[in-house]
N, C-alpha and C positions, 0 to 999 in steps of 0.2 A: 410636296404633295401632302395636303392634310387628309388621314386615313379616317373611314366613317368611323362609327362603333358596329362593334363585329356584331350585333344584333341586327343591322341595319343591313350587312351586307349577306345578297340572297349565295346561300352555300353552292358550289356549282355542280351540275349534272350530269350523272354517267356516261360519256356519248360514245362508250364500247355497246357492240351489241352481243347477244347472247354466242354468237359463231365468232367472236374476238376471244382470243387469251387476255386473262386479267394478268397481268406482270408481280411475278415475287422477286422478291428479294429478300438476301439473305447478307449479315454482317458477322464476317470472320475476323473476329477477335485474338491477336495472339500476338508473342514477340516477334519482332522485325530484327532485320538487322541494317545500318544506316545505309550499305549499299543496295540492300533490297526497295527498300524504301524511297531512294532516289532515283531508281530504275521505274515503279511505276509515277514518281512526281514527273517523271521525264515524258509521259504519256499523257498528263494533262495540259490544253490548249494553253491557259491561263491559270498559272498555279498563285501562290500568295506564301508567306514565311509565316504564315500563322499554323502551317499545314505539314511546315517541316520538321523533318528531323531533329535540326537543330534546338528550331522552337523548344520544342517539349524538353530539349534536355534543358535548356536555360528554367523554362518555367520549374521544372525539378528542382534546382539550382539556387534560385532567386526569392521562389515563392512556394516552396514543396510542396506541389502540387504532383500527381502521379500521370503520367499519357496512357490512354489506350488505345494500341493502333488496331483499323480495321479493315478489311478490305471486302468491297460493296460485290458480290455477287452475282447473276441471273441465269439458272440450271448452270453451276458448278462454273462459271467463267466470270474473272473481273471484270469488271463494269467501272469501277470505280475506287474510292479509298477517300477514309475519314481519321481523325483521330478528334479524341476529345481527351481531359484535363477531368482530374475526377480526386476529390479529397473525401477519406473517410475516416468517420469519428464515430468509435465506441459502439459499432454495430450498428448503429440507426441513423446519423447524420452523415448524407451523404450530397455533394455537389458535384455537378456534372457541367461542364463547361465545352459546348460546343461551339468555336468562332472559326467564324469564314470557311464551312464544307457542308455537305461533302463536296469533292471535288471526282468529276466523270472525268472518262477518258474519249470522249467525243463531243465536238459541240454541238449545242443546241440541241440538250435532250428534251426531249419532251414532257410533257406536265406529270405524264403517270408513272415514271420515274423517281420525282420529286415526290409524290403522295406515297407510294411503295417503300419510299425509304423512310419517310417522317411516321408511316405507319408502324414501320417496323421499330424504329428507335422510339417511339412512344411507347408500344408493347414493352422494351427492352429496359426505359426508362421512365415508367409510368410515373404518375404526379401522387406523392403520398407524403403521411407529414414525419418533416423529416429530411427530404431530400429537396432539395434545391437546383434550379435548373435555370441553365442560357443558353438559348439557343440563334446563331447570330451566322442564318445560311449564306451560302455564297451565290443568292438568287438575286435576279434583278427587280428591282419595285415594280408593282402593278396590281392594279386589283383583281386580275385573277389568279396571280400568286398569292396576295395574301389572303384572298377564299381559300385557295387549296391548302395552306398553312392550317387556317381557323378548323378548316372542314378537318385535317390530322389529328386535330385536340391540342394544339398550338394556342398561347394567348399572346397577343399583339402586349409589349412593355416600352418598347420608344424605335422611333424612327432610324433607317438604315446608313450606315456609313457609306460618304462619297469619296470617290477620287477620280481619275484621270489616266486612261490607258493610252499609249502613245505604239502603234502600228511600227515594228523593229523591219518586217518581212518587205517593204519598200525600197526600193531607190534611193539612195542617202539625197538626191535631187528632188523627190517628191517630198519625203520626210523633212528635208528645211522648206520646204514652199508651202507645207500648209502651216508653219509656225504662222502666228497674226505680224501686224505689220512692224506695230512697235515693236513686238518681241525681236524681229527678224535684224529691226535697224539695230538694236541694243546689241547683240549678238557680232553684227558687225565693226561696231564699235569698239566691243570689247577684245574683238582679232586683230586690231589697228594697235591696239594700248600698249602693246608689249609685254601683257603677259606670259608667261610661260607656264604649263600644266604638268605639273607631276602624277600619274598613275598609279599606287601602290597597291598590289597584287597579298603581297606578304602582312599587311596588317603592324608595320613597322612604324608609320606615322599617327596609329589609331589611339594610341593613350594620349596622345597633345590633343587631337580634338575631340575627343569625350572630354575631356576635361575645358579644352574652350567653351562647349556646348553647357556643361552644366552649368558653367559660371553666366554665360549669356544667358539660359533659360533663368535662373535664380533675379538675375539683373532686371532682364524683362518680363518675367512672370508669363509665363506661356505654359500650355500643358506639351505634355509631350514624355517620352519613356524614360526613365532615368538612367544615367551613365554609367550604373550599377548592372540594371538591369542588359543596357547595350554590349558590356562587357560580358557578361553572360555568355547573349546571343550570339554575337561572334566570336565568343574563341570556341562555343559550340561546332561553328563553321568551318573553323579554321582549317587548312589544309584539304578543304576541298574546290578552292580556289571561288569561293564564293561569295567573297569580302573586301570591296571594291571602297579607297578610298582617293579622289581626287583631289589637287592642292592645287587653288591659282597661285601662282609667285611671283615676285619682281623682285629682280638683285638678291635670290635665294629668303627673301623675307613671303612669308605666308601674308595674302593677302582674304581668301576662305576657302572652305573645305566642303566637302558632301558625303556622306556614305550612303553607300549601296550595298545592299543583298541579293546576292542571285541564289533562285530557285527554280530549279527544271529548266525548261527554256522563256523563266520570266523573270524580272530583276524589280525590286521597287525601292525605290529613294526613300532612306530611311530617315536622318538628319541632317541639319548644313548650318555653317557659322559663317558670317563674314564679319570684316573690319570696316569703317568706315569709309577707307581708300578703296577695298573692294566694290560696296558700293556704287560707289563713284564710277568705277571703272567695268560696271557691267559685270562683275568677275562670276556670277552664278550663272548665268545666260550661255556664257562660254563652257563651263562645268558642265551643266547642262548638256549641252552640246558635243560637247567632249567623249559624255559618258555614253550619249546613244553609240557613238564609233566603237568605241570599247566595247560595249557589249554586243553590239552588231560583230564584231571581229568574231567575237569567242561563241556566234548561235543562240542568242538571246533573242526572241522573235519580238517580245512583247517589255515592256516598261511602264509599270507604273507610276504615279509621280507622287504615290505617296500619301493620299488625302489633303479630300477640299474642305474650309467650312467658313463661308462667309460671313456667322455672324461673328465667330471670333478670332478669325484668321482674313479678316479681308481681303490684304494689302497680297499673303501669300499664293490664295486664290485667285486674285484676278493674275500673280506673276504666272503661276500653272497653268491655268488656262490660255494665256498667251503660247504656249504649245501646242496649242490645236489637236489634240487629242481626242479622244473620245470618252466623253463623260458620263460617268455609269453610278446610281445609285442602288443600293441592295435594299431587301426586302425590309429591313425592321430587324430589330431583335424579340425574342418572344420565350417562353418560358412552360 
């Protein structure tokens, strides 16, 4: 989607009438505690690891950055929960980092919602010099989101991050029948080869492939989170069983890997290496495949796959999409 210039686009109009309630909200700011935190993540339909608890410790950690958690509001009842990433320097420089929220506790809330809140966090975090601000919601593209963004006091800075959600709440018989065809022949393929898949729950195999992965990322020049930063986030994780890594093998030799992060009842595909015989052998298709089981076992509804982006990830986008998912882009980031 090429976005007009926000000049262009006509701001949208009240369509409460005088006899409607205008909706407030309010953001409660304070310490959490990780089980708090994951008790309301557990409440949202579709969570993400940018939202988690963990996150924030890693970015602490990695990029000392401070979190503030908050929780969304309406006449004294949650609604919702945000946290954003905030660095301050010498009384007046201050950065505010909000990615992928807030995040509600029902789907498909409505527009005024989304305005109530951006108004509120605009009041909270007004634009002055000095402070620096990203704002990167967890809303779906469309032009009447981003009127309702612009109309908050929002400025449009570049276009929204994609990826691919993959429906866990299915039929494990529906869930492989809408993979695409190729994907589906590849998959079988790779259940004929003689693979074998190893499961690690414990985080025991995790130092060999961060360290495959950086070496492959360095090799083949891709972007992607560094094995510094991975380590972070997961041993952030760690011990709440939400650090998934799968291994294809043959004759105990690794043939590739993938990691997963679970959050609430969603999980998303974080990294994957493979070897050349992998390749060959279909071995991420199977992975793939593997991991919806797994996560399907343990109440995981929802999978993401992680991010699309075709001009510089072709070859991996068109593999994802062979999943048959459901392809969802977010509004823009804005500031």
């Amino acid at each position: 989607m090429a976005y007009a210039h926000a000049e262009d686009l006509p701001l949208p109009q009240d369509a409460r009438t005088e006899n409607q309630d205008i909706i407030t909200l309010t953001i409660e700011w304070g310490a959490t505690s990780i089980s708090e935190w994951q008790r309301l993540l557990n409440r949202v339909p579709r969570s993400n690891v940018i939202q988690t608890f963990a996150y924030a410790k890693a970015v602490r950690s990695a990029k000392h950055q401070m979190t503030r958690f908050g929780v969304i509001k309406e006449n004294g009842a949650p609604v919702g929960l945000v946290q954003i990433q905030e660095v301050k320097l010498l009384g007046m420089f201050h950065t505010v980092v909000l990615d992928r929220g807030p995040l509600w506790f029902a789907e498909n809330v409505p527009s005024e919602y989304w305005e109530a809140f951006f108004k509120t966090f605009d009041r909270e975090f007004p634009r002055r010099i000095g402070r620096w601000r990203r704002i990167m919601p967890e809303l779906s593209e469309s032009d009447e989101n981003l009127r309702l963004l612009i109309s908050s006091g929002l400025r449009i800075v570049r276009e929204g991050y994609r990826s691919i959600w993959l429906d866990l709440r299915d039929p494990l018989d529906d869930i492989r029948k809408r993979f695409k065809g190729k994907w589906r022949n590849a998959l079988n393929a790779a259940e004929k080869s003689g693979l074998d898949v190893a499961i690690d729950w414990q985080m025991e195999t995790l130092p060999w492939l961060l360290m495959e992965y950086e070496a492959d990322k360095k090799e083949r020049k891709y972007d992607g989170p560094s094995a510094s930063f991975l380590h972070c986030l997961t041993h952030a994780a760690r011990g709440t069983g939400n650090v998934i890594v799968l291994r294809a093998m043959r004759r105990d030799r690794p043939l590739a890997a993938i990691l997963i992060l679970r959050h609430g009842s969603s999980a998303t595909y974080q990294i994957g290496w493979t070897s050349e015989e992998g390749r060959k052998t279909k071995a991420h298709h199977l992975l793939l495949w593997r991991a919806c089981l797994a996560l399907k076992d343990v109440g995981v509804e929802w999978f993401d796959a992680g991010g699309i982006n075709e001009e510089h990830a072709a070859g991996v986008t068109k593999f994802k999409r062979g999943l048959g998912g459901k392809e969802y882009r977010l509004v823009g980031t804005f500031s």
